[in-house]
N, C-alpha and C positions, 0 to 999 in steps of 0.2 A: 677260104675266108671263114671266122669265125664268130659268130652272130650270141653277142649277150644283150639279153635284154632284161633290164630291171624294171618292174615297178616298184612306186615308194608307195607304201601304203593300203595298196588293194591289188588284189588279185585281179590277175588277166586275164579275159574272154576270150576264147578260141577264134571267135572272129577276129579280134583285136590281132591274137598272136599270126593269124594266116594271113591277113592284111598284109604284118609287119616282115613278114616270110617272102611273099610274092614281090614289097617295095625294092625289098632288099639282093632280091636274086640278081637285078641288072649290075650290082656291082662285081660281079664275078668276073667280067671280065678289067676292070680297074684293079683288082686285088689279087694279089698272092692269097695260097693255101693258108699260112702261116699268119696273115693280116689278121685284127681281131676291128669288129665292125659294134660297138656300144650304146647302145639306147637306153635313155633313164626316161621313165615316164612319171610324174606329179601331177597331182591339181593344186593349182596354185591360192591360195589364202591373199586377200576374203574373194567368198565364192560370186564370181561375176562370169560373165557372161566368154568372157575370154581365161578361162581359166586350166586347160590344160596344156600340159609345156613335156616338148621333147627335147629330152640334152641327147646330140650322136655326136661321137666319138671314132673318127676315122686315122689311128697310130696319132700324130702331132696336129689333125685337121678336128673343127672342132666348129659345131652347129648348134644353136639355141632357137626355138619356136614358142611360142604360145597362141595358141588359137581358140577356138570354139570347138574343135573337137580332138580325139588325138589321132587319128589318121591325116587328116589334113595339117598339123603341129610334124607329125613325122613325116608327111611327104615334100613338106615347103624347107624343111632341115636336111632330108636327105638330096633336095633339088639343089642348093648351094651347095652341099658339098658334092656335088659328080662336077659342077661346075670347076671347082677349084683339083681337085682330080686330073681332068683331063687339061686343064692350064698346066697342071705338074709336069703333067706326063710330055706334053708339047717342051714344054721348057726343059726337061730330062734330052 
């Protein structure tokens, strides 16, 4: 699997980046080598309380968040998508 993560705008924290590292190991077994696994991270305008958003990108599968922070934005996007993953994989 191949894990791209963007942010728009500001630079990453280590924390952020090892958070988004650890989320994302459990899809290794959902995914091929070759998969590419895509996270955009934004704060969303005007600035309130719920304002940052994780877009993931799992090949044609496809998750939107905004939350109060961005861990919780990427965990509640990557949790629908393992959701529909293993639906595929059943229905495969």
């Amino acid at each position: 699997m191949k894990l791209s993560v963007q942010p728009l705008n500001f630079e990453i924290a280590k924390q952020l980046e090892d958070y988004i590292n650890k989320k994302t190991a459990r899809f290794g077994r959902h995914l091929r080598e070759d998969d590419e696994l895509n996270i955009r991270l934004s704060v969303v305008k005007p600035a309130t309380i719920q304002n940052k958003q994780a877009d993931v990108r799992i090949g044609d599968l496809f998750a939107s968040k905004t939350c109060d922070t961005f861990e919780q934005a990427i965990s509640e996007a990557l949790d629908a998508l393992e959701g529909r993953l293993e639906k595929r994989k059943e229905n495969a």
